[in-house]
SETORNU-106803 format. One line per 8 residues: number of its first residue (from 1); their letters; for each residue z, x, y of C-alpha. Coordinates in steps of 0.001 Angstrom, whole numbers, plus 524288, in hexadecimal, padded with zeros to 5 digits. Layout:
% residues N
NUM	A	Z:X:Y ~ ...
% end
This chain:
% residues 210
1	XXXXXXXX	82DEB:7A71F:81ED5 ~ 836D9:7B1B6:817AE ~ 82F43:7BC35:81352 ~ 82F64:7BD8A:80602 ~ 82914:7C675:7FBC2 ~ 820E8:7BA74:7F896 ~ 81C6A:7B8C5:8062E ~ 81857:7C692:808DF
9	XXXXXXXX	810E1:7C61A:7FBCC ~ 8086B:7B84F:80051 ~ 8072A:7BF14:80ECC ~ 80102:7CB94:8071B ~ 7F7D9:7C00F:7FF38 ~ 7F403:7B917:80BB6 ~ 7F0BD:7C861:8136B ~ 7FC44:7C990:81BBE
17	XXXXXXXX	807B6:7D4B6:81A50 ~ 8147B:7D4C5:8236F ~ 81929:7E036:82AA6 ~ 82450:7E20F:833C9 ~ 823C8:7E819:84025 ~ 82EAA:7F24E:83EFE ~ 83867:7F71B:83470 ~ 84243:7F002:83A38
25	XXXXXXXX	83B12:7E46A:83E0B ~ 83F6A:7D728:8381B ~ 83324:7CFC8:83948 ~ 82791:7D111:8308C ~ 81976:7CBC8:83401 ~ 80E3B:7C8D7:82D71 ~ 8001E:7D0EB:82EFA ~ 7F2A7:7CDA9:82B79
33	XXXXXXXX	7EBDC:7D5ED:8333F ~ 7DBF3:7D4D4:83782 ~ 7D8AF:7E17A:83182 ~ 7DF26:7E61B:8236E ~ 7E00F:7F298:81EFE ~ 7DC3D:7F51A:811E9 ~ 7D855:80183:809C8 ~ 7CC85:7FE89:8005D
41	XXXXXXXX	7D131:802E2:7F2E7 ~ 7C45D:8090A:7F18D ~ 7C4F5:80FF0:7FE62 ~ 7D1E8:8189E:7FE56 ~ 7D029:824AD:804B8 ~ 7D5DF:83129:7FC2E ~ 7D423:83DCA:807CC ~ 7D1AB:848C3:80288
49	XXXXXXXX	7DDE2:84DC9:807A5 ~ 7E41A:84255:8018F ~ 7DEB8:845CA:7F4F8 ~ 7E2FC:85319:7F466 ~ 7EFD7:84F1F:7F816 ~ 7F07D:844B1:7EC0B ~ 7EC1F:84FD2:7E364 ~ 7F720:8584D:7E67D
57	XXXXXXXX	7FEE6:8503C:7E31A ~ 80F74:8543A:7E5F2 ~ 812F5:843FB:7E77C ~ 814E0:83804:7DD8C ~ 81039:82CA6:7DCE9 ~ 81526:8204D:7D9DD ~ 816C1:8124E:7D968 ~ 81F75:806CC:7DD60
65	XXXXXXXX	82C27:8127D:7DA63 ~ 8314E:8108C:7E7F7 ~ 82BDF:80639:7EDAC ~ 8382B:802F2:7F67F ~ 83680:81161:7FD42 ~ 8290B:80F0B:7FF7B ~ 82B56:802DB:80751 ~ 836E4:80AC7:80FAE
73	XXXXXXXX	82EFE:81575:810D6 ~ 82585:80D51:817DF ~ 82E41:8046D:81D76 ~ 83599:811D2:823F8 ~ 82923:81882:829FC ~ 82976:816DF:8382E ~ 82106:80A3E:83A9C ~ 82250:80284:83184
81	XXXXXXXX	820DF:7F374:82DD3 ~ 82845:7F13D:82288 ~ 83834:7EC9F:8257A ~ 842EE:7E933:81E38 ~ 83D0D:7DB80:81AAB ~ 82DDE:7E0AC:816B9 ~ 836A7:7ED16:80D7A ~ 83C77:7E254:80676
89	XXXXXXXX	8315D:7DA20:80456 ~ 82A84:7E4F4:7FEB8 ~ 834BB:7E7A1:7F712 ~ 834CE:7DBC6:7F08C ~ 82781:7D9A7:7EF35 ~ 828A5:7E7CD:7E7E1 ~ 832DA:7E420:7DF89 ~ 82843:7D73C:7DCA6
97	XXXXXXXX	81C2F:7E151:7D8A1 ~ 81553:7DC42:7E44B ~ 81715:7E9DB:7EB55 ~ 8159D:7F98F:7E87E ~ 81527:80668:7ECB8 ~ 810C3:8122D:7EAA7 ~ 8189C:81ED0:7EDB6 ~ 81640:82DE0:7EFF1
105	XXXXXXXX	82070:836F0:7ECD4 ~ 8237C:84544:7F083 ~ 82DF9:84DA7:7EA3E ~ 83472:8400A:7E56E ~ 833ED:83B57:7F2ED ~ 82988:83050:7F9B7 ~ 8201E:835D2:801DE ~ 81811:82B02:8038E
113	XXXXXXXX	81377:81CCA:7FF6E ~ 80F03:80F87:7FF87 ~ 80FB7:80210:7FB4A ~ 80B24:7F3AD:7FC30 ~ 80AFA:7E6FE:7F489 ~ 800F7:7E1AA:7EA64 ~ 7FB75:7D331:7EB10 ~ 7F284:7D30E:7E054
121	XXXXXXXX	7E721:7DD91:7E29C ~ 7EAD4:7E14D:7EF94 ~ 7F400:7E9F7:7F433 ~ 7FB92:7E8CD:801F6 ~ 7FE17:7F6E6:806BE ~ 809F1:7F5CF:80E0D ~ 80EB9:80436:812AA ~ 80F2B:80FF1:80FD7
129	XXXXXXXX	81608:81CDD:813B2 ~ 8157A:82C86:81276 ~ 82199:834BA:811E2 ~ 818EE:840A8:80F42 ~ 80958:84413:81348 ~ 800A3:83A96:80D25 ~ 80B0F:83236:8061D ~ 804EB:82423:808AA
137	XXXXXXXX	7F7A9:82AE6:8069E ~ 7FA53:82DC3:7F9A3 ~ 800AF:82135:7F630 ~ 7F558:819E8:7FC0A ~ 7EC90:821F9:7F2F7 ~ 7F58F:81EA9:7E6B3 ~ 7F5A2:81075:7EB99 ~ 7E784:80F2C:7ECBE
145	XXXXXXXX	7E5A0:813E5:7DF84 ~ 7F0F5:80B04:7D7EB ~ 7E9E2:80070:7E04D ~ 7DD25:80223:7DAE8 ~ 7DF5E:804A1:7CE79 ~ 7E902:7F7AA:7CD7F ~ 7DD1B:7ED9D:7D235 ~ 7E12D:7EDD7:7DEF3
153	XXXXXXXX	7D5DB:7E8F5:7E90B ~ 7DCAC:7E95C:7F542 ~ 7E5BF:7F44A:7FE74 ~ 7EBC4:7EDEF:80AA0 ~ 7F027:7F69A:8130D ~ 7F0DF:7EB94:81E1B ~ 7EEBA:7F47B:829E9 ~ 7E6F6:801E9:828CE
161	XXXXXXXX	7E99F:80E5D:8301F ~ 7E544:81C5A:83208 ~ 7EB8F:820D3:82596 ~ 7E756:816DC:81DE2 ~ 7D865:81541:821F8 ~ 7D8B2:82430:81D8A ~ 7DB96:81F9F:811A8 ~ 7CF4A:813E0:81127
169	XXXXXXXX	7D6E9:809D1:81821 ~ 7CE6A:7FFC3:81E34 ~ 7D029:7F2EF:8257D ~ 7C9DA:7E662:82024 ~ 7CA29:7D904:8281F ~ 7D585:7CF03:825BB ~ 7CC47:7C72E:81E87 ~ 7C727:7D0F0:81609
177	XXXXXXXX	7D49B:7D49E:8132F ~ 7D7AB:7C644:80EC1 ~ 7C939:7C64F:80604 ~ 7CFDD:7D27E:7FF4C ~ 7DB98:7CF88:7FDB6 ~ 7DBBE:7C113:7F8DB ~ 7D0D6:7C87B:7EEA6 ~ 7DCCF:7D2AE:7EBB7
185	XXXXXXXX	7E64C:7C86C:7EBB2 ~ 7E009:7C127:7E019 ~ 7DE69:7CD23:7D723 ~ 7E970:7D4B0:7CF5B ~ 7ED12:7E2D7:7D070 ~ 7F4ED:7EC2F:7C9BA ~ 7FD0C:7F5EC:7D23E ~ 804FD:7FA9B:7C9CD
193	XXXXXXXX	7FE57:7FC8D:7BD66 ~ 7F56A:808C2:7C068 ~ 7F9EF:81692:7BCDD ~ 7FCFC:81F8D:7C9D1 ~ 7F0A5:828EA:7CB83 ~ 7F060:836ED:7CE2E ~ 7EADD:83BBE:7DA30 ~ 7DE2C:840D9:7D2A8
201	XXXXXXXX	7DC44:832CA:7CCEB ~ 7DDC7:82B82:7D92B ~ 7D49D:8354F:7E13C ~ 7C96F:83322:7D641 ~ 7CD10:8234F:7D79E ~ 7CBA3:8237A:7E507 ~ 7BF79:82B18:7E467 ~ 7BA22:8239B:7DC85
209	XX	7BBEF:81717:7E3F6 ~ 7BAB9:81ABD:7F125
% end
């Protein structure tokens, strides 16, 4: 079967993502693994060194401006799944409103970001990156917020780690996984439509739902 913007959108549907097993590798596979990350929208984690470092602010935020660098930057880190055949996909499934990003910038320049793809309410975290010290953290935070505030009932972040379980990640059996996301599946969201927060309004949010 050729994979197809299509097909990767159904696999998402059905619980499944593909991955590759190198940069250069020229096979991708599916996963649907026993345990799924997730982070609870309701249970983001905002440090207190986070915080102060979203309050002083120096960076800008924004959203779906270069998604194309956000996918290399990820795709160029040192272990990485995403090759030449998962870029383009995204690309296209970008350049279809089915995917989005959001970025960090420094001095004009990325220092760190993230981005996925939308299937009704839930959204499919697929990487994320820091150029600079707490890049992805801050995206996540901006993320979490746009989700949220779109309708948004579900975060996938299909595997957790260290960083992210400092952040609430959690892992939920496959078939809770499925319960939630054929619930998010049916339900519409709006990504795109909410304003971008300051830092002050998304650490009361988050407060406030956490």
């Amino acid at each position: 079967m050729k994979l197809t913007p299509d097909v990767l959108l159904y696999a998402y549907r059905e619980g499944v993502f593909p991955m590759a097993r190198a940069r250069d590798s020229q096979r991708v596979f599916w996963v649907n693994p026993m345990e799924r990350g997730i982070i609870p929208l309701d249970g983001f984690h905002i440090s207190r060194s986070l915080a102060r470092r979203m309050r002083r602010g120096g960076f800008e935020v924004t959203i779906d401006q270069d998604f194309a660098a956000v996918v290399n930057a990820c795709a160029e880190r040192e272990e990485t799944w995403i090759n030449a055949e998962l870029r383009a996909l995204y690309l296209a499934l970008f350049a279809a409103g089915h995917a989005h990003s959001v970025e960090i910038r420094e001095q004009g320049e990325l220092a760190g970001g993230v981005f996925g793809v939308c299937i009704g309410a839930a959204f499919c975290g697929e990487s994320m990156f820091s150029h600079r010290r707490d890049g992805s953290k801050l995206a996540l935070a901006w993320l979490v917020d746009r989700l949220r505030l779109g309708g948004f009932t579900l975060f996938d972040t299909q595997f957790t780690t260290s960083h992210l379980e400092s952040l609430g990640a959690v892992e939920i059996p496959r078939d809770e996984y499925f319960r939630r996301l054929d619930e998010a599946t049916a339900r519409e969201a709006d990504f795109l439509g909410p304003p971008i927060g300051t830092a002050q309004e998304i650490i009361q949010r988050n407060t406030q739902t956490s």
